[in-house]
C-alpha positions in Angstrom: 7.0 14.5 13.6 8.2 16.9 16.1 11.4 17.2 14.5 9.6 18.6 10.9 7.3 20.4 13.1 10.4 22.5 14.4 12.3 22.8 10.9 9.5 24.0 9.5 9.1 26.5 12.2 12.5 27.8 12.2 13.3 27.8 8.4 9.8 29.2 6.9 8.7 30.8 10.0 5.7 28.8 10.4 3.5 28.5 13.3 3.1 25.0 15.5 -0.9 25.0 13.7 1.1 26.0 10.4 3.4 23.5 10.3 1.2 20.8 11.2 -1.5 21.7 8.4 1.9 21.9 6.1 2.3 18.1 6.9 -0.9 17.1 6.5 -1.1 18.8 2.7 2.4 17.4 1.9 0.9 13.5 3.3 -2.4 14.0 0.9 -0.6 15.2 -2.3 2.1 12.5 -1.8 -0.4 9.9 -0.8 -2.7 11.4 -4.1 0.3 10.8 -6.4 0.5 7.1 -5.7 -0.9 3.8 -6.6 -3.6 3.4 -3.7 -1.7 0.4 -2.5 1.3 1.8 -1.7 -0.7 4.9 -0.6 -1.2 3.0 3.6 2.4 3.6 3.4 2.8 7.0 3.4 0.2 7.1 6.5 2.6 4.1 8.1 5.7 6.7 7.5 4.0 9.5 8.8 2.5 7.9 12.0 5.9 6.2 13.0 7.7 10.1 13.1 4.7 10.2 15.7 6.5 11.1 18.8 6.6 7.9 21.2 7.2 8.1 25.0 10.8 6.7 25.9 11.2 6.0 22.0 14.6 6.7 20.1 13.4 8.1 17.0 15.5 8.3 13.9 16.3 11.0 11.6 14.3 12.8 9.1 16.4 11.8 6.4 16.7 8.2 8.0 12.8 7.8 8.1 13.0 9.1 5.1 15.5 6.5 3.0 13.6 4.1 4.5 10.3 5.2 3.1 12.4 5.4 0.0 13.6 2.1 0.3 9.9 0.6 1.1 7.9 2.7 -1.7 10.6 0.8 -4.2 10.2 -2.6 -3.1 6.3 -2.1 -3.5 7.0 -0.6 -6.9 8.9 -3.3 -8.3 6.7 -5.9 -6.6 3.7 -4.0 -8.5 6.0 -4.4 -11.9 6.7 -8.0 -11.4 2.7 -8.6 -10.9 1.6 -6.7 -13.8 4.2 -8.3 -15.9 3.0 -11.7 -15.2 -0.2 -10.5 -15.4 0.5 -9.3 -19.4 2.1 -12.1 -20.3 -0.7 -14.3 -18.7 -3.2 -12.7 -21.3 -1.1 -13.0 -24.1 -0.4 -17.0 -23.3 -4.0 -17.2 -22.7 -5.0 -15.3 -26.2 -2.7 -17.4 -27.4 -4.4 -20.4 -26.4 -7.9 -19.2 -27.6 -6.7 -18.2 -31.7 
């Protein structure tokens, strides 16, 4: 998180507070613009820039494929559900006619 922290400084001239409110607004309108249970992943991403003691961190962009990566595995494991879901209903209306 420091890493952001510091781009954002140096490339829009932000303060430390500034930046940090900048991350937070970016997490809600991300988190806001996704299903709510892929939405825990956004905080998961967030938390694991999180500075850690004696802890190798990983890029931004990195962190950021792989929060790329995760978001579509969710979202195709959402598809596959609702699919069977749909065509559960129409077996089952099926069924009933």
């Amino acid at each position: 998180m420091q890493e952001l922290i510091q781009q954002l400084q140096a490339k829009a001239g932000l303060t430390t507070e500034q930046a940090a409110q900048s991350i937070d607004v970016i997490k809600e309108y991300v988190k806001g613009k996704l299903p709510p249970f892929i939405a825990g992943t956004v905080d998961n991403w967030f938390a694991s820039m999180s500075d850690k003691a004696g802890a190798k961190k990983e890029g931004i962009m990195e962190q950021a494929g792989d929060f790329l990566d995760n978001m579509k595995d969710k979202a195709e494991d959402w598809a596959e559900d609702a699919k069977e879901k749909v065509s559960d209903f129409f077996k089952n209306d099926k069924k009933d006619a």
